[in-house]
BADOLO-423562 format. One line per 4 residues: number of its first residue (from 0); for each residue y, z, x of C-alpha. Coordinates in pm, 1 decimal, padded with zeros to 6 digits. Each point is the difference from the previous one (the first is absolute). Layout:
REM residues N
NUM) Y Z X  ... .
//
This chain:
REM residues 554
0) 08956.0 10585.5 08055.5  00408.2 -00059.3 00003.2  00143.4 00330.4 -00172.2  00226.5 -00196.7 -00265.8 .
4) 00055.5 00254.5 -00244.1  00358.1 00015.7 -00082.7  00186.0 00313.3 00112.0  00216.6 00162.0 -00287.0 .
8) 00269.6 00111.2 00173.2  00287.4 -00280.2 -00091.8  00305.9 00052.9 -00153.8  00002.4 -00018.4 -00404.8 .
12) 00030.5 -00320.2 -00140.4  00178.8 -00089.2 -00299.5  00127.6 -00330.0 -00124.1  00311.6 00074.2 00081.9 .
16) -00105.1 00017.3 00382.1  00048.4 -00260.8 00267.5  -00225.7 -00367.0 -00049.4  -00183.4 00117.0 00293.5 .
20) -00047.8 00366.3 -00130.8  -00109.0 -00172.3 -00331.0  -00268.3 -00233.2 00144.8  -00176.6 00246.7 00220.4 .
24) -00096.6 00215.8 -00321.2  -00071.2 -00342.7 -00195.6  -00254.1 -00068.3 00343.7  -00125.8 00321.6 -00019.5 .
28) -00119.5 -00008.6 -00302.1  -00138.0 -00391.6 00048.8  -00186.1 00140.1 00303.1  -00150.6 00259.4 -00194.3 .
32) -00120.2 -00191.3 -00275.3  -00179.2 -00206.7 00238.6  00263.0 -00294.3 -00047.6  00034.8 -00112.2 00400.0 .
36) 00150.3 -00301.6 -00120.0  00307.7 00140.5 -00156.8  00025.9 00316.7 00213.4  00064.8 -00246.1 00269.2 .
40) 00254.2 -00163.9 -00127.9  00189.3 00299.7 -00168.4  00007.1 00135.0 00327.9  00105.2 -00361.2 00140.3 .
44) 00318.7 -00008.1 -00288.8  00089.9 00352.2 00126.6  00034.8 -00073.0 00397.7  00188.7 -00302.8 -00083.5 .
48) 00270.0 00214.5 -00224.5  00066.0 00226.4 00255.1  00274.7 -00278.0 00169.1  00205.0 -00017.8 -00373.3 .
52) -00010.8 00354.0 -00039.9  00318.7 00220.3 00081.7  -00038.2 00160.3 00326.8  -00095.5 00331.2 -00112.7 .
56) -00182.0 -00098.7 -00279.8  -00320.4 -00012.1 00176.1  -00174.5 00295.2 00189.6  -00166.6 -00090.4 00290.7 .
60) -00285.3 00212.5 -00128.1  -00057.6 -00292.1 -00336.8  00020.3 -00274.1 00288.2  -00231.9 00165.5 00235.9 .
64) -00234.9 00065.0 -00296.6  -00001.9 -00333.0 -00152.9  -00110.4 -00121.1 00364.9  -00276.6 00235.7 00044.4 .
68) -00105.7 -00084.5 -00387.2  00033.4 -00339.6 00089.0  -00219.0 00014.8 00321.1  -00244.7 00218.4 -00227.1 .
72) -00010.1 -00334.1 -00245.4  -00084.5 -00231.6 00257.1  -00273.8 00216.6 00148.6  -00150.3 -00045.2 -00326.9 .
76) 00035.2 -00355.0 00003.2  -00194.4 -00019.3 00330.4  00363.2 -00208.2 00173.3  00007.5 00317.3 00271.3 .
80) 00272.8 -00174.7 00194.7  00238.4 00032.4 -00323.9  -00128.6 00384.9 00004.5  00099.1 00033.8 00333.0 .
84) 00326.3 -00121.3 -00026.8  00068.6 00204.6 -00261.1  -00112.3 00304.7 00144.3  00178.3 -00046.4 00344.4 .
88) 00322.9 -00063.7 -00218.4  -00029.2 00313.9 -00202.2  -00057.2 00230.0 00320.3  00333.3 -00154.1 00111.2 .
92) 00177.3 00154.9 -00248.0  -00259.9 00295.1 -00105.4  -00144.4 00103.8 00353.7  -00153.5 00306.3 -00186.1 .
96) -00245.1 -00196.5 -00244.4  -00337.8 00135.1 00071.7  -00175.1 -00219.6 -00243.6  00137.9 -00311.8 00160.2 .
100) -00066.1 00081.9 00329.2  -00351.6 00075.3 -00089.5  00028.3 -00361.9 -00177.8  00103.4 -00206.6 00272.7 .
104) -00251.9 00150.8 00213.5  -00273.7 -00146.5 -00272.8  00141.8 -00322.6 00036.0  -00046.0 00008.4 00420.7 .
108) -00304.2 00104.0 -00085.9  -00083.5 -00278.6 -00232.4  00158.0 -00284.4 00194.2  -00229.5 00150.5 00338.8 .
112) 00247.3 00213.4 00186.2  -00167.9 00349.9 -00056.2  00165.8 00145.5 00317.5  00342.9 -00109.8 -00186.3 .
116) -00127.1 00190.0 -00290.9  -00131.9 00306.4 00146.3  00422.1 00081.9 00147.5  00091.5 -00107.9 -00322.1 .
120) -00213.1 00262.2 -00196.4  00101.5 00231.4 00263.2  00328.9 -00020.8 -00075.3  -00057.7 00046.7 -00375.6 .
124) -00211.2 00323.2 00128.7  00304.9 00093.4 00213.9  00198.4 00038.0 -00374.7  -00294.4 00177.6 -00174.4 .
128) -00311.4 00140.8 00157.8  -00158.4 -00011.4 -00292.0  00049.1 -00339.2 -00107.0  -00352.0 -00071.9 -00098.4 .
132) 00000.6 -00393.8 -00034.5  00148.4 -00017.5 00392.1  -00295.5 00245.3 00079.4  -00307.2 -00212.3 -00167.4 .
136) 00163.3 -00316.1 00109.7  00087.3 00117.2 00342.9  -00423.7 00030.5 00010.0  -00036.0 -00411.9 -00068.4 .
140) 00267.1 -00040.6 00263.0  -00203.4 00218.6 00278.2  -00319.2 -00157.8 -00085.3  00135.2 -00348.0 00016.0 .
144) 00137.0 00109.8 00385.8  -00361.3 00159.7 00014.3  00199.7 00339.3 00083.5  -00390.2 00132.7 -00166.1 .
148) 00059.2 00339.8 00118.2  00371.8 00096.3 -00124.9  -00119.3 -00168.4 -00319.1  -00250.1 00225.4 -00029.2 .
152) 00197.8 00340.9 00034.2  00277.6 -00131.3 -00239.8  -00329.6 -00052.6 -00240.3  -00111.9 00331.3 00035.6 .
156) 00346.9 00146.0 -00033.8  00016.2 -00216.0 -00375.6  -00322.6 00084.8 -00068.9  00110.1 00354.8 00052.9 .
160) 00307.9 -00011.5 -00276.7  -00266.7 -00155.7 -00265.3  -00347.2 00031.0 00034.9  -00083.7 -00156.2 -00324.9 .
164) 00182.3 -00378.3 00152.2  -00350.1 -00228.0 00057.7  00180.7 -00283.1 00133.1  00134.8 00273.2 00296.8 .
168) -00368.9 00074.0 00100.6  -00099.0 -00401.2 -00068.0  00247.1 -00063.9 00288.8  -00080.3 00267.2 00201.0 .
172) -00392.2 -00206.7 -00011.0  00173.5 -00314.2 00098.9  00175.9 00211.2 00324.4  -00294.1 00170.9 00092.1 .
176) -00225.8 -00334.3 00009.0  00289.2 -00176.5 00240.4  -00075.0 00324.0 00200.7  -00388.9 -00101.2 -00023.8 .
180) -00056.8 00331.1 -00134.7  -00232.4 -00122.3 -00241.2  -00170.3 00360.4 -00130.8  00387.8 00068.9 -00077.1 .
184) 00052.1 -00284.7 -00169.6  -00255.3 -00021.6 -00253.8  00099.0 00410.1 -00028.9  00358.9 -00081.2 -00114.2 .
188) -00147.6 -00300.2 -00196.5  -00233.0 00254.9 -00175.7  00291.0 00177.3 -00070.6  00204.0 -00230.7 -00165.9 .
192) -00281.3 -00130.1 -00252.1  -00095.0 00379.7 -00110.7  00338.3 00037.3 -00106.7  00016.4 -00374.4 -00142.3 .
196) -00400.4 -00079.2 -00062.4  00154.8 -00351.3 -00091.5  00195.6 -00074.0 00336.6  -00246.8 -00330.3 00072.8 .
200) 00213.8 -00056.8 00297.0  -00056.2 00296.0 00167.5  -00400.6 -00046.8 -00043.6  00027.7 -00309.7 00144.7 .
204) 00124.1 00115.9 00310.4  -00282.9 00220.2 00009.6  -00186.1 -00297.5 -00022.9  00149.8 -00165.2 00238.7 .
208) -00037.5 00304.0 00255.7  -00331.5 00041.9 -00043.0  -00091.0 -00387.8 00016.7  00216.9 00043.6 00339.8 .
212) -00247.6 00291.4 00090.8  -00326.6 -00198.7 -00090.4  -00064.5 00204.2 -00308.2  -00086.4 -00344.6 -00171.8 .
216) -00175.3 00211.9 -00310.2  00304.4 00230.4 -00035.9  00230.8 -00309.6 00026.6  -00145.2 -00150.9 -00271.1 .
220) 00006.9 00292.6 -00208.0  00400.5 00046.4 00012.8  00061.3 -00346.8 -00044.6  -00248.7 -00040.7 -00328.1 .
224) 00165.0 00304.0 -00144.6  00351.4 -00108.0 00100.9  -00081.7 -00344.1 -00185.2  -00138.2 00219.1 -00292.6 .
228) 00348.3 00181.9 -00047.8  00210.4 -00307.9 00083.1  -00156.4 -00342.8 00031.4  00336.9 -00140.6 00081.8 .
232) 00218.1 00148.9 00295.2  00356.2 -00077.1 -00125.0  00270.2 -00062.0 00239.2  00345.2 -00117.6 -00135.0 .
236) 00280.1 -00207.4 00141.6  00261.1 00079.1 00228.3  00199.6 -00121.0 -00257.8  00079.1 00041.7 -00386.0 .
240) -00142.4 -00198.9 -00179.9  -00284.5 -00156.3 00172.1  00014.1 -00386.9 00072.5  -00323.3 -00026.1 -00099.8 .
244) -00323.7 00213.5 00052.5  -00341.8 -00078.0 00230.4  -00346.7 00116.0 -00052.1  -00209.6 00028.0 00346.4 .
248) -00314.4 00034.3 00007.7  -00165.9 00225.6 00286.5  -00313.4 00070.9 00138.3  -00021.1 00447.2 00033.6 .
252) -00291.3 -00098.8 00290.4  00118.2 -00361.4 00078.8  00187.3 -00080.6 00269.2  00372.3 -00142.8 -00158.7 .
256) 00301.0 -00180.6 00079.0  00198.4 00317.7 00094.8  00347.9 -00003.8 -00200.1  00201.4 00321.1 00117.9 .
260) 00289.2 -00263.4 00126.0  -00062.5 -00267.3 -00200.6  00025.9 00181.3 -00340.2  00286.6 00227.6 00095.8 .
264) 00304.2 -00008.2 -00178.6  -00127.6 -00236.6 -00239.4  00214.4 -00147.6 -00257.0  -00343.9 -00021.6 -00220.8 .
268) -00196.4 00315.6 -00178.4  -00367.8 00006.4 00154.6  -00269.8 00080.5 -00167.5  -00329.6 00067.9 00237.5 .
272) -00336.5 -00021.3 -00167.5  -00271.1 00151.3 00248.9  -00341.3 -00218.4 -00037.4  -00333.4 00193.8 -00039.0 .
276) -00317.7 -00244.6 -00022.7  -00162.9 00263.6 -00263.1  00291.0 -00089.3 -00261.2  00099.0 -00249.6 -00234.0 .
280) 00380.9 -00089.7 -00005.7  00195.0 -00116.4 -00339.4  00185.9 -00273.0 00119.9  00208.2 00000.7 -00285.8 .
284) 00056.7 00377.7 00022.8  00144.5 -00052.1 00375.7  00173.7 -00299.6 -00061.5  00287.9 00096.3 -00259.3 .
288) 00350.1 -00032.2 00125.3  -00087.9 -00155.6 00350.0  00081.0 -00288.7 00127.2  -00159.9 -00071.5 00342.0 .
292) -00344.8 00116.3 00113.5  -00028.2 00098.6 00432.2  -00338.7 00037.2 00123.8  -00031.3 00248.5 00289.5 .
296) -00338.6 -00005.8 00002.5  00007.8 -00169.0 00380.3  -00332.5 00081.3 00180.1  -00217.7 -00250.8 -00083.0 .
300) -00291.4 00231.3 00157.2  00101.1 00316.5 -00091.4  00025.5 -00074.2 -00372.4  -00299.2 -00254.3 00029.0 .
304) -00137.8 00109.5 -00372.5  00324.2 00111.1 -00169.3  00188.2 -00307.8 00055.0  -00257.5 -00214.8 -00241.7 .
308) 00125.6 00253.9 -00270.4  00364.6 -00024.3 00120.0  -00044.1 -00380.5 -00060.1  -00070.5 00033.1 -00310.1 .
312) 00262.6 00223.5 -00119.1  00258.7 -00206.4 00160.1  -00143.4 -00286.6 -00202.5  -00009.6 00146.1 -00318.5 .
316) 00387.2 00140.1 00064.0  00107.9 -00360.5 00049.4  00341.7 00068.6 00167.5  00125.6 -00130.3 00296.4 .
320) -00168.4 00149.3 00281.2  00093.4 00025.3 00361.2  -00356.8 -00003.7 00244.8  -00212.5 -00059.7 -00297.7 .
324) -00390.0 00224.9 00062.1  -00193.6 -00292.9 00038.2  00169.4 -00132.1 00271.2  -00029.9 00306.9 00184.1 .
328) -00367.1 00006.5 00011.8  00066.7 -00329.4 00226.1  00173.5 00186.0 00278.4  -00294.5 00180.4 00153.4 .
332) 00020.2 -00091.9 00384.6  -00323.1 -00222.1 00026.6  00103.8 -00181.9 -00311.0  00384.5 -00041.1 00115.9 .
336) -00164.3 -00172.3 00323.9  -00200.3 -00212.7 -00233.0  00314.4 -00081.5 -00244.7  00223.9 -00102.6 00317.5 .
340) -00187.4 -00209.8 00191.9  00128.2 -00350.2 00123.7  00381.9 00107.9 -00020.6  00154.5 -00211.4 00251.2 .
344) 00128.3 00177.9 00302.9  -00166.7 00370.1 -00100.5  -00308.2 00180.8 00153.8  -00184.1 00118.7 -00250.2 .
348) -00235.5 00297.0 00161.4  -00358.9 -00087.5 -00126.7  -00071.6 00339.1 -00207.0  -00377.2 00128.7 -00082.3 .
352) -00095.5 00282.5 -00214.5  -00254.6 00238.0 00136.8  -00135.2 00190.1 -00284.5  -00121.2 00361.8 00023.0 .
356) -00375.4 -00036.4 00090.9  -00052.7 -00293.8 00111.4  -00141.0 -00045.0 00318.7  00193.9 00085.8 00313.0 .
360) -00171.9 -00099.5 00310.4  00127.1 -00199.9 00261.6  -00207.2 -00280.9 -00121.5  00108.2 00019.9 -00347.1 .
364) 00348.9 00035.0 00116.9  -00011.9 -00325.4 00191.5  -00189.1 -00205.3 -00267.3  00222.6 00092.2 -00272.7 .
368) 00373.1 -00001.9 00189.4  00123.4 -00380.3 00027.2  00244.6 00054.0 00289.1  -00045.9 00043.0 00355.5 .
372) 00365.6 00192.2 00098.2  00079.3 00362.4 -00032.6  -00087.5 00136.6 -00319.3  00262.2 00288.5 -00167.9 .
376) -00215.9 00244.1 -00280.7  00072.6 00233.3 -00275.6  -00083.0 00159.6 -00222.2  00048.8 -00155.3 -00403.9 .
380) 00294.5 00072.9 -00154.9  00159.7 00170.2 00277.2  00384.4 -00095.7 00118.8  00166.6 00136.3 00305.9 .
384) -00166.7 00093.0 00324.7  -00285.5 00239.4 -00074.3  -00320.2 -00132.9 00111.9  00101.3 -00352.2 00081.9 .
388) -00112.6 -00089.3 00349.0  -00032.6 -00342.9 00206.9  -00300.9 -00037.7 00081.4  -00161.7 -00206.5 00320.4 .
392) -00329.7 -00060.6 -00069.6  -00311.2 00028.0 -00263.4  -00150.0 00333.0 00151.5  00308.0 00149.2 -00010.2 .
396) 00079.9 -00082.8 -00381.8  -00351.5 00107.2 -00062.6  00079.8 00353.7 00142.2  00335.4 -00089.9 -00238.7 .
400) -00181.5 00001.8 -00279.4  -00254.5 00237.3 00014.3  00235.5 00250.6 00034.2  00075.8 -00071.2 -00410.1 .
404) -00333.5 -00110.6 -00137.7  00195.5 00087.1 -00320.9  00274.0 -00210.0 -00024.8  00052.9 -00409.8 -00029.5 .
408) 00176.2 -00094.0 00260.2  00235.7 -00313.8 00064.4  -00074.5 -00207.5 00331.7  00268.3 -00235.4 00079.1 .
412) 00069.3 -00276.0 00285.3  00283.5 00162.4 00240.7  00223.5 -00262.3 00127.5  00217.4 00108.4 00260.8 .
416) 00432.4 -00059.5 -00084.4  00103.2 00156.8 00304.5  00323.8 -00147.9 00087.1  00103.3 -00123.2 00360.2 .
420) 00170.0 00330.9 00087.0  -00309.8 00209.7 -00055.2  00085.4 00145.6 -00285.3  -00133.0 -00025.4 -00380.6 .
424) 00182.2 -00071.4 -00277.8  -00052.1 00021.3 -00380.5  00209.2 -00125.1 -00251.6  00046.0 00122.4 -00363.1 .
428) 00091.0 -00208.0 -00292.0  00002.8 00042.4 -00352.1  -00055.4 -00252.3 -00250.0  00224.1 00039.0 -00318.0 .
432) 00055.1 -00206.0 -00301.9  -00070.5 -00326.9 00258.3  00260.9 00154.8 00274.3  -00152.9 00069.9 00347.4 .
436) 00161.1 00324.0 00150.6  00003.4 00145.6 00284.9  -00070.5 00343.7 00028.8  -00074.2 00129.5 00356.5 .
440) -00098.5 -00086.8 00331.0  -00213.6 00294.5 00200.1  -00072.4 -00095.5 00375.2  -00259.1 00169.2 00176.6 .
444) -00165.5 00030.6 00329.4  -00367.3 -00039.2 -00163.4  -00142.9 -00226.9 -00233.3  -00044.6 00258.2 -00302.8 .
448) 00399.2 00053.8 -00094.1  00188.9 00190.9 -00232.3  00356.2 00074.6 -00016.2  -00058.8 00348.5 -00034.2 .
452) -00199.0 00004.4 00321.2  00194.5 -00204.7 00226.6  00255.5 00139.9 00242.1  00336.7 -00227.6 -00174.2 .
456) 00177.0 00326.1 -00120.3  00056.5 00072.8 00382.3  00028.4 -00389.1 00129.4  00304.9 -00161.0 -00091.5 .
460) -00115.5 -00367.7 00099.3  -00257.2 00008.2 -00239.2  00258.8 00134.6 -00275.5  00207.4 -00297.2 00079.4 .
464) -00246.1 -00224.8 -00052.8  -00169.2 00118.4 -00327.5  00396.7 -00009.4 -00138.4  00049.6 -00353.5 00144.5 .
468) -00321.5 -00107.2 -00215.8  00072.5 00173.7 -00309.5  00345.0 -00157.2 00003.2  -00126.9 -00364.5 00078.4 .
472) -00342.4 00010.1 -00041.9  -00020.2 -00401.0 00048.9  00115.6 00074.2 00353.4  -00359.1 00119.3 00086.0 .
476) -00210.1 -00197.7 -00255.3  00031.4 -00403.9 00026.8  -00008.3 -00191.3 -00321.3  -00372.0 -00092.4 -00009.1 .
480) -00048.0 00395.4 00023.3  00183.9 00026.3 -00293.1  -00188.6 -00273.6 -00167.5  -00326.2 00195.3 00094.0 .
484) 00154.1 00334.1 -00187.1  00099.7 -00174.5 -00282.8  -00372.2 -00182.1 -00006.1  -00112.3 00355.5 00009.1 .
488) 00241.2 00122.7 -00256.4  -00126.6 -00276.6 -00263.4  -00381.6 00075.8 00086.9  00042.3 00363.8 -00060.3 .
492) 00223.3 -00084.5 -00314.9  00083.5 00352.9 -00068.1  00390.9 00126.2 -00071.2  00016.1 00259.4 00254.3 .
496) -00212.0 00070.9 00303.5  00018.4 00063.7 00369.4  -00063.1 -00236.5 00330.6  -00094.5 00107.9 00357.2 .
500) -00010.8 -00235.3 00214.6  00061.0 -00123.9 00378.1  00068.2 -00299.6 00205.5  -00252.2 -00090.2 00272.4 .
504) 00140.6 -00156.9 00288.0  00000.1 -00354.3 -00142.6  00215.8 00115.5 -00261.8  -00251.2 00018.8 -00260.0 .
508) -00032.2 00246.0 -00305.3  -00260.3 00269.3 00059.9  -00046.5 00194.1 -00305.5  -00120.0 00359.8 -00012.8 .
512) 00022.5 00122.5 -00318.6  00064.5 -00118.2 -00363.6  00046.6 00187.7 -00307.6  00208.1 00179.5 -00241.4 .
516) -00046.3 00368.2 00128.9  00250.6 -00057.9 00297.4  00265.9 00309.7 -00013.4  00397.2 -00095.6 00011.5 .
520) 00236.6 00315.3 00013.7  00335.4 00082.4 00107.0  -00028.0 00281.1 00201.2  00136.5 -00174.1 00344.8 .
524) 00209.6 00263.9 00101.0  -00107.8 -00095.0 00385.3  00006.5 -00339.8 -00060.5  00320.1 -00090.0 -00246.7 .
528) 00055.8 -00333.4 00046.8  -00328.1 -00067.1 -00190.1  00169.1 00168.0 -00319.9  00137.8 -00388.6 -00127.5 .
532) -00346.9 -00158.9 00061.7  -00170.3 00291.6 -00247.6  00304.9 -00019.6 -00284.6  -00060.9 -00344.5 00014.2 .
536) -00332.8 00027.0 -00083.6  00093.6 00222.2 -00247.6  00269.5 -00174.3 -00149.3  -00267.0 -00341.4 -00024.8 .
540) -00242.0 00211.5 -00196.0  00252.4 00129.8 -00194.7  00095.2 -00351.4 -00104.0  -00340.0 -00100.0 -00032.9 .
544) -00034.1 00271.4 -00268.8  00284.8 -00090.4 -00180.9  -00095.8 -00349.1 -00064.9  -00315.4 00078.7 -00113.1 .
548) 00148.8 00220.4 -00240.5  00208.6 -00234.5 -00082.2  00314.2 00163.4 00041.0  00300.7 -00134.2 00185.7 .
552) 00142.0 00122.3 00353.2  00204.4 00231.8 00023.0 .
//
């Protein structure tokens, strides 16, 4: 958090001091009662004295500190260029400000320039060694660079100085798991909740870990008693006071719309409710003092039986909800296939669902699957690569499948998009309050592609050409492709979700994938020009939110 406490070390003020000398102890004491409002301008009606006072009348220590109050004002406000501003203007004239260095380093940090913010807090450390806000904030600013290991010592070092500080070892958790060190983790984790038995955050993490670990039992364990202590995980705004404040639902075992990007620096207080199917939910308990309802709840498989009960309690909250339960349960990829067929200009894959059980021999296989071409299987609920194979012919997906007698698995019609050149592309889009926008382009040598996987952080061609499409997407999808998206869009008819998709060599809309669990993030740091495509998206379902609270733009 921004250290804003205000030094002590000004000048006495009287009233028969200098305007400006006047209004910084009339801000100070606005600030500390919690009055932003006034503190701001008191500080405001001070700065602008300083030109009609005599010109000795004013130290530059009162104008430096009526800055660095100022910037201190704004950060509270959540307007972090204003901060900034005010910061850089009092190290002008202060240079030896430790506090405001560490500030304007929170403020890099907060508007996504945590490299900016780790010299800044440096500097700060530079003046004092000790300064303990630069050191615990220097720690966000290393994680965000993923500098894991440094941010690790300079925990230890803290944890050193004060043993008895839980959020110190909850962090340390957090580092360890980005350094899949797992046992460590959950160690630190421990930790944290012996000396705070009520730190539900921490023993979600150890949920989390040990869900990642396939301890299912032990997973479900932290994350009941986690609900237990605190049913709702609170997260405030970025700024003060709140716009407005959102309730999401989510799914502890469900697969859900993942919201790391898409909920930072939120101008809205969040309140998470984690769904168990074993308990009953007070709608009007979880209601009070929100305004919009965002269902993250996103794997229509995953969260087969909890999403019934989700339904409900979104009905019986009656707010305005963005991807409403029920129409989740309609995005299961053999149903999807169903829901878009006969879109003009699309290929639909024909999509079967193979349950666990059921017979798997060739003949079987060949009765039951209505298309002839390659067929591409995996396993239910599953996203990604793992286990998803093309597959030739029916002896082969027998072998496929008996491999996992225990799982359903989805069989789907593979029709091929490879473009003229040889390669393969797939397209991104997300679907946003009605907008269509695009979010990346990954082109691979093989049919199964992933950005991640691909070789375009070492091809510059292919860089070039995903920027070119998120830029103009229209350039590579015609008109009656568009009309096909926006078919799809209505069909769907949720608020937020997630296309990919391809274009066969007719020019025709191949779709892959459809659903609300799709991940958008800003971590591009090898590929930068996509950061204006993802703020977009961000900026769209900020607006979205807005209006459904019913509170103006900003």
């Amino acid at each position: 958090m921004p250290s804003t406490a205000f030094a002590t070390h000004f000048p006495d003020v009287n009233a028969e001091g200098p305007l400006a000398q006047r209004q910084l102890r009339i801000g100070v004491d606005h600030y500390n009662a919690g009055e932003t409002g006034e503190a701001i301008s008191a500080f405001q009606l001070g700065l602008a004295s300083v030109g009609n006072e005599a010109p000795d009348a004013v130290a530059v220590e009162i104008v430096s500190e009526l800055h660095a109050k100022l910037g201190n004002a704004w950060m509270i406000r959540g307007d972090l260029e204003s901060a900034g501003e005010n910061y850089k203007a009092a190290l002008r004239l202060a240079p030896h400000l430790t506090d405001c260095w560490c500030n304007f380093g929170n403020v890099h940090l907060k508007t996504g320039r945590p490299q900016d913010a780790i010299t800044l807090y440096l500097q700060a450390l530079k003046l004092n060694a000790g300064h303990w806000p630069a050191r615990t904030n220097l720690v966000h600013a290393l994680m965000a660079t993923q500098q894991y290991i440094i941010a690790r010592a300079l925990l230890l070092e803290l944890i050193g100085e004060r043993p008895q500080d839980g959020q110190l070892r909850q962090q340390l958790g957090k580092v360890c798991f980005e350094l899949n060190e797992f046992e460590a983790a959950i160690k630190h984790f421990q930790e944290a909740v012996a000396l705070d038995p009520r730190d539900a955050d921490s023993i979600n993490w150890m949920g989390g870990i040990r869900q990642r670990m396939g301890d299912a039992e032990g997973a479900h364990a932290a994350y009941a008693a986690a609900a237990e202590i605190q049913p709702l995980i609170k997260r405030p705004a970025a700024k003060s006071p709140a716009e407005f404040r959102v309730l999401a639902l989510y799914a502890p075992f469900g697969g859900n719309t993942p919201t790391e990007y898409i909920f930072k620096d939120a101008v809205h207080d969040t309140d998470t409710l984690a769904l168990f199917a074993s308990r009953d939910y007070d709608a009007q308990l979880f209601r009070q003092n929100v305004q919009v309802v965002v269902n993250l709840i996103s794997d229509a498989d995953q969260a087969d039986t909890l999403l019934p009960m989700a339904a409900g309690l979104a009905d019986r909250l009656d707010l305005p909800t963005v991807n409403h339960p029920r129409r989740i349960q309609r995005t299961t990829r053999d149903e999807v296939a169903v829901l878009l067929q006969g879109i003009p200009g699309c290929n639909i894959p024909k999509a079967l669902r193979h349950p666990a059980g059921a017979d798997t021999s060739v003949a079987a296989l060949q009765a039951a699957i209505p298309f002839s071409s390659s067929v591409l299987a995996r396993p239910v609920g599953t996203h990604g690569g793992d286990d998803f194979e093309k597959i030739e012919d029916p002896a082969a997906l027998s072998a496929f499948l008996k491999q996992r007698p225990d799982h359903d698995h989805y069989l789907i019609e593979y029709i091929d998009y490879r473009s003229d050149d040889g390669h393969f592309r797939k397209y991104r889009f997300i679907f946003v309050d009605g907008q269509v926008l695009p979010y990346h382009l990954a082109i691979g040598n093989d049919w199964k592609v992933h950005h991640v996987s691909t070789d375009m952080a070492n091809q510059p061609w292919m860089q070039q050409e995903e920027e070119a499409f998120l830029n103009d997407p229209a350039s590579v999808f015609a008109p009656a492709n568009y009309v096909a998206l926006r078919a799809i869009q209505q069909r769907i008819g949720l608020e937020y979700f997630g296309i990919d998709c391809g274009l066969d060599r007719s020019g025709k809309l191949v779709v892959f994938e459809v659903n609300a669990s799709m991940l958008v993030h800003a971590k591009n740091e090898d590929f930068p020009y996509k950061t204006p495509a993802v703020q977009r998206i961000k900026l769209v379902f900020d607006a979205m939110l807005r209006k459904l609270a019913g509170v103006g733009a900003c």
